[in-house]
N, C-alpha and C positions, 0 to 999 in steps of 0.2 A: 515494933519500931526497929529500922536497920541502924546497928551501929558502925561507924568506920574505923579503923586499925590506924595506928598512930602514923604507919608508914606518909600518907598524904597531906599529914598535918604539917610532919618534918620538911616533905618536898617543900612545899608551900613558904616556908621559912626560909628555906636555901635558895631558894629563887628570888624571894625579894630583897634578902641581903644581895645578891649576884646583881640584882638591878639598880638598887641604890650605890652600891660600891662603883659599878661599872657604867654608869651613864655620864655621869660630872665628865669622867675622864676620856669620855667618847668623841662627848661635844666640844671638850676643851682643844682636840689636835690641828694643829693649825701647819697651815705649808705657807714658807713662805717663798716669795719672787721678788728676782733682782731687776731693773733694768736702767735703760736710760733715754732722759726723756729728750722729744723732739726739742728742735734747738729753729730761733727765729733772725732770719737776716732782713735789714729793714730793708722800703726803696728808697729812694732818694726825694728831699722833699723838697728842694733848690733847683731842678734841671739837671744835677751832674751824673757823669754816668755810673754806675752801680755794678759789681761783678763781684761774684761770692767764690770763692777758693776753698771748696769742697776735698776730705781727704781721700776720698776713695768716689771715683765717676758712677761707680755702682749704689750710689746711696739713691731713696728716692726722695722727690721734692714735689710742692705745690707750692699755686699763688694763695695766698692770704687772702679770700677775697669774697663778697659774696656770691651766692648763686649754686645750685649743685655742683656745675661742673669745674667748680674750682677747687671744692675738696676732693676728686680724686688726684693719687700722687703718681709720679710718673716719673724715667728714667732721666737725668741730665741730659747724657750724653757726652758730657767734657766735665772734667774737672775745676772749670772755671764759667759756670751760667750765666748769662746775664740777667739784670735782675732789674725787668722792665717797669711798669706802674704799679704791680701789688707787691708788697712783702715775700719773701721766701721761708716756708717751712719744710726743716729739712728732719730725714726721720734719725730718732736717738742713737750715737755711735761713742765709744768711747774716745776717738782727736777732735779735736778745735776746728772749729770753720770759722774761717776771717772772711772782712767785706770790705773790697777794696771802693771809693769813692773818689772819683776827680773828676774833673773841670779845663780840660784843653790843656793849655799851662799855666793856668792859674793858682789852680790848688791841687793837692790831694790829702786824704787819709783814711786811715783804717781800726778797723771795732774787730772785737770779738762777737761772732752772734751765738747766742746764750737763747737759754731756757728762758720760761718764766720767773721775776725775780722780786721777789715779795716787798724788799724794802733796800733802795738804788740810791748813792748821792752821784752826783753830778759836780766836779769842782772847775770849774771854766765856763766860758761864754761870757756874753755883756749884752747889757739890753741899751748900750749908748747908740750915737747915734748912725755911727759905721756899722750896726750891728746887722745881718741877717740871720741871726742864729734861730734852729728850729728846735725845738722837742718834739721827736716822735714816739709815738705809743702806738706798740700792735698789741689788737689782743686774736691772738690766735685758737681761742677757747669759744664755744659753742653757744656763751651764755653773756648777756652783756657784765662789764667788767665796770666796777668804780675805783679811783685813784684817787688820793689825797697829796695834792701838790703845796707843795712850801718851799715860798721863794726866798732866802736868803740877800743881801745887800751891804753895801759898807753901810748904806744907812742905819737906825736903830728898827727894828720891831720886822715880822716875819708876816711876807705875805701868803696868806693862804686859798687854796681852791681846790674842788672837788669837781671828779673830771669824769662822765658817763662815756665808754666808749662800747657801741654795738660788736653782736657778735663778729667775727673774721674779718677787721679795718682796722686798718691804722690812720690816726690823725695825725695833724700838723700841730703845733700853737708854737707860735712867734714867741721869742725871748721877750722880745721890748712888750708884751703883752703882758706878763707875768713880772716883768719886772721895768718898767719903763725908765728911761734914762738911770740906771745904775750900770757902773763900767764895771763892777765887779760884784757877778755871781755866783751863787751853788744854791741849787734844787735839789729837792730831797721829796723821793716819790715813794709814797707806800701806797700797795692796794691792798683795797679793803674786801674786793672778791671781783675771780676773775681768774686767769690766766695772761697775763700781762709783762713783755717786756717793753725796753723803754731806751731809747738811743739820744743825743743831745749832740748835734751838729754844729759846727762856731763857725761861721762864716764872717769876713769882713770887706764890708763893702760901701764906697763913696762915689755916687754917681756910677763913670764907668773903669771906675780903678779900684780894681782888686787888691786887700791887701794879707787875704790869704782863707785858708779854711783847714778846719781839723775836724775829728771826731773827739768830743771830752765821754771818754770809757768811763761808765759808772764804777763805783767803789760799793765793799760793803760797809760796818756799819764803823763809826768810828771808835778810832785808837789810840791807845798813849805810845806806839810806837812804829813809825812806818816809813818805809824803803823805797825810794825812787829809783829807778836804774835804766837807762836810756833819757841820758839828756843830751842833745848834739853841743858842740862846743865850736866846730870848726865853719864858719863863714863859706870857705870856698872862697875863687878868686876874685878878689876886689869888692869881696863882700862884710856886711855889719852885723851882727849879731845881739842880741839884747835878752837877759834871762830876767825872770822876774819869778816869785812862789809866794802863790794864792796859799791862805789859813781861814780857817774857820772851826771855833770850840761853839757845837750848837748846843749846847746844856746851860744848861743856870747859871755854872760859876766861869768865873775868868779862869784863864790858863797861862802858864809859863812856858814856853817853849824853848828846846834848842836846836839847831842845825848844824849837823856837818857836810863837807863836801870829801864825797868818795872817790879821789881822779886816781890817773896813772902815778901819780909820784907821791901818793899818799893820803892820809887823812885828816885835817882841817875843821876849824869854824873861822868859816868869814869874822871882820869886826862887824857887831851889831845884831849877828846872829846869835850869841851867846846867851838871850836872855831877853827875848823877845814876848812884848805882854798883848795877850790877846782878850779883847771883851768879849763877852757871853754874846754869841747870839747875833755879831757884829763880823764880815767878810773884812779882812784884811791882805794887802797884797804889796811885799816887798821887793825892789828890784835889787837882785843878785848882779850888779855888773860886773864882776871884776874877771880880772883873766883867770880864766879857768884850765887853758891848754887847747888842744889840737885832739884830744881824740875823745872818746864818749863818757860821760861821767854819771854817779848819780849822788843822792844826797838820802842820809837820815836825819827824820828826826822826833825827837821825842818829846815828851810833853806829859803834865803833872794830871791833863785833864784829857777825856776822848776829844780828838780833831779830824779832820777832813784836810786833804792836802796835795797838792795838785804844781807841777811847773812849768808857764810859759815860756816857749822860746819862739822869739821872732828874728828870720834871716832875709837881708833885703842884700839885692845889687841891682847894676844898674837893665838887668834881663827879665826878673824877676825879685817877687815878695810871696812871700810863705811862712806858714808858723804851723807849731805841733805844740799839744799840749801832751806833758808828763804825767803818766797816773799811775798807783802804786798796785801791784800784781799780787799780794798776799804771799805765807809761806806756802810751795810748791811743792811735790816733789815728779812730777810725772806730765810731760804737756807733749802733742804732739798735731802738727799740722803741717798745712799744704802749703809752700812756701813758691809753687808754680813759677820760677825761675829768677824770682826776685834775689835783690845781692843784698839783703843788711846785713846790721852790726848786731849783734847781742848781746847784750850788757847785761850781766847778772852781781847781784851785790848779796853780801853775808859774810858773819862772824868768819865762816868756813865754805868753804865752795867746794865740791867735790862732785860732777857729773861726768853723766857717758853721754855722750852725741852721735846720735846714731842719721844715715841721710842715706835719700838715694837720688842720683841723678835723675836725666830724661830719659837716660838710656835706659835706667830700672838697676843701675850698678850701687851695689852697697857700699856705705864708707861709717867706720866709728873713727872718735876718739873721743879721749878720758880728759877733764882737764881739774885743778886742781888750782886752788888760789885763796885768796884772805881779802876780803872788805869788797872788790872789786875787779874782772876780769872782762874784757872786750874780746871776742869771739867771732870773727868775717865769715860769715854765711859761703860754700865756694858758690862758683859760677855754676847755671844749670839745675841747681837744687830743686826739688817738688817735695815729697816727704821729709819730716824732719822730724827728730824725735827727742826729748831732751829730760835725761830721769837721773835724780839722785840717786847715788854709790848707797850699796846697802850700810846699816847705820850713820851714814852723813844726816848732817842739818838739812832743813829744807832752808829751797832761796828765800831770803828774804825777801828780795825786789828782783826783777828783772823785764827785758822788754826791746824790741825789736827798731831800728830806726836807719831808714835808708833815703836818698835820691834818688830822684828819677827825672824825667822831661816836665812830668807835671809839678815839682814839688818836690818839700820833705815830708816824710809821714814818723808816726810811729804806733808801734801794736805791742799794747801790754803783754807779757806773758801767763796766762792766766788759761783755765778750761771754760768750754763753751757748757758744758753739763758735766753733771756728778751722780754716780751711779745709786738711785735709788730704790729701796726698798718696800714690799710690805706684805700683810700677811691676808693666806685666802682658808677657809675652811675648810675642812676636807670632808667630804660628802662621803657617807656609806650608810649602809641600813639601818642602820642603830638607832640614826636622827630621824630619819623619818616616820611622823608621826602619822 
């Protein structure tokens, strides 16, 4: 009988401690990756025309659409595409792309186009009887998508529906569908799977008299404290102006709210705003008339309970009617977009304001400056502008509120300031010999 020397028994021992110690930690190494995700601009679902204001002409884009030949993506060409019968998806960058929408001189307005966005409110539209306002939903993902839509009302009780949308289309559904004669609503869209964004258009219309259109910018989720900034105040000549601020506490218990107004000459509560009671569950909409000033204002306000909050302004003369609706931008510190030669105002509101403004002409010429202020500051876009960049001072506050609001031929518009995507993460394995079995 051959016997064997301890030498092999020992290996044998070393080796399997070496494989139990070192496999866990093998399998466990993980790499991870940043990026950022494709961002969607709707088309229009009214006739009006459509045009997306891309930061760099080198991004690439496709239509939303079916059929192969619509998923490959392809160069613009211009930094401002037009943006014919299908949706545009544009590939993930870190500035904003806006989408501008109007109507001869009827209306205009303008949205952030955003990623997929899990859970959207909507504070504006009306399903009365001027109303043509649409909800669109693209779903720009591969697989079909379902949405859980609730419609909100001054009425009592929340109407709800469930919405299947195919892969790479976007739908229409009419306001007055979802909520038929209520003057005053907000939708609240969560999907349930999918890739799914969601745009809400307020159009107002009687026979053949327009009496204006906006985009209402979705919000996230609701809060006891939020910042409006970019509300117009100034008529123009020989014109009327009319402010009103849509509430809504959608949770169980009633809220208390209060309001201030953020203007040039200081900070205020209206009478009446002091202590405004809101029911569970119940759309409420006060009108703000009173003189507010001549240059751009905004408003906080805060509340014992999470709310949703939103402000009309309606400007009529005897050439036109137009209205924008105000939506609040969240705390910021970093936003940059293609502002493709447009003049607005930017109105940023917070405890502390402290940003750098970085722009560059047509020409490609650079310009900063630093600006520095307390509750509220209005900030004129110059002439010529295309890039625009706008980032809090190192340890400054973020803006509370802020948001973009200009004229033009067609209209007044406004564009929250807010990012179109947010750079996301995750993690991949890392592949070597060890794992493979």
């Amino acid at each position: 009988m051959k016997k064997y020397g301890l030498f092999p028994y020992l290996s044998f021992l070393v080796i399997s401690f070496l494989v139990a110690t070192l496999w866990p930690a093998q399998t466990k190494e993980v790499e991870l990756t940043q990026s950022y995700p494709a961002t969607v601009c709707p088309a229009s679902a009214n006739s009006g025309s459509v045009v997306a204001l891309l930061p760099n002409k080198n991004l690439k884009v496709r239509d939303i659409a079916t059929g192969k030949t619509a998923l490959k993506f392809r160069k613009p060409g211009s930094n401002s595409p037009t943006i014919t019968a299908n949706p545009m998806l544009i590939t993930g960058n870190p500035a904003t792309t806006a989408v501008i929408q109007s109507k001869g001189s009827s209306w205009t307005g303008a949205a952030i186009c955003s990623a997929g966005i899990a859970d959207s409110w909507f504070v504006g539209g009306s399903g009365g009887v001027t109303s043509n306002s649409v909800l669109s939903i693209v779903n720009s993902g591969l697989n079909e998508a379902i949405v859980d839509i609730s419609a909100y009302s001054e009425k009592t009780g929340v109407v709800t529906r469930a919405i299947t949308i195919k892969s790479n289309l976007q739908i229409n559904i009419r306001l007055d569908s979802l909520a038929p004669g209520s003057e005053y609503t907000v939708l609240h869209l969560q999907t349930r799977s999918g890739r799914v964004t969601s745009y809400l258009f307020d159009e107002r219309k009687k026979g053949l008299k327009f009496y204006g259109g906006d985009f209402v910018n979705s919000q996230s989720a609701p809060k006891n404290n939020l910042s409006i900034a970019g509300i117009i105040t100034n008529p123009g000549k020989n014109g009327k102006i009319t402010h009103s601020v849509r509430l809504l506490a959608p949770f169980d218990a009633n809220a208390n709210v209060n309001l201030q107004v953020l203007g040039s000459d200081g900070v205020f509560t209206p009478v009446g705003f002091d202590s405004i009671n809101l029911k569970a569950g119940v759309v409420k909409e006060l009108p703000l008339n009173i003189d507010l000033g001549k240059t751009a204002i905004g408003v906080k306000i805060t509340s014992d309970q999470p709310i949703v909050a939103s402000v009309y302004t309606y400007v009529e003369s005897k050439a036109s009617r137009d209205f924008i609706w105000s939506t609040p931008s969240g705390n910021l510190t970093k936003v940059s977009l293609n502002i493709d030669g447009l003049e607005p105002t930017l109105t940023m509101a917070g405890s502390a304001i402290d940003v750098n403004i970085k722009w560059k002409s047509a020409s490609g010429k650079s310009f900063s400056k630093i600006l520095h202020a307390s509750d509220l500051i209005n900030w004129k876009v110059p002439p010529n502008t295309r890039l625009i960049e706008i980032t809090s001072l190192p340890n400054a506050l973020p803006l509370e509120g802020a948001g973009f609001i200009w004229r033009s031929t067609a209209g007044i518009a406004f564009l929250p300031f807010k990012t179109g995507s947010t750079l996301e993460s995750s993690s991949l394995p890392i592949s070597n010999i060890a794992i493979i079995s």
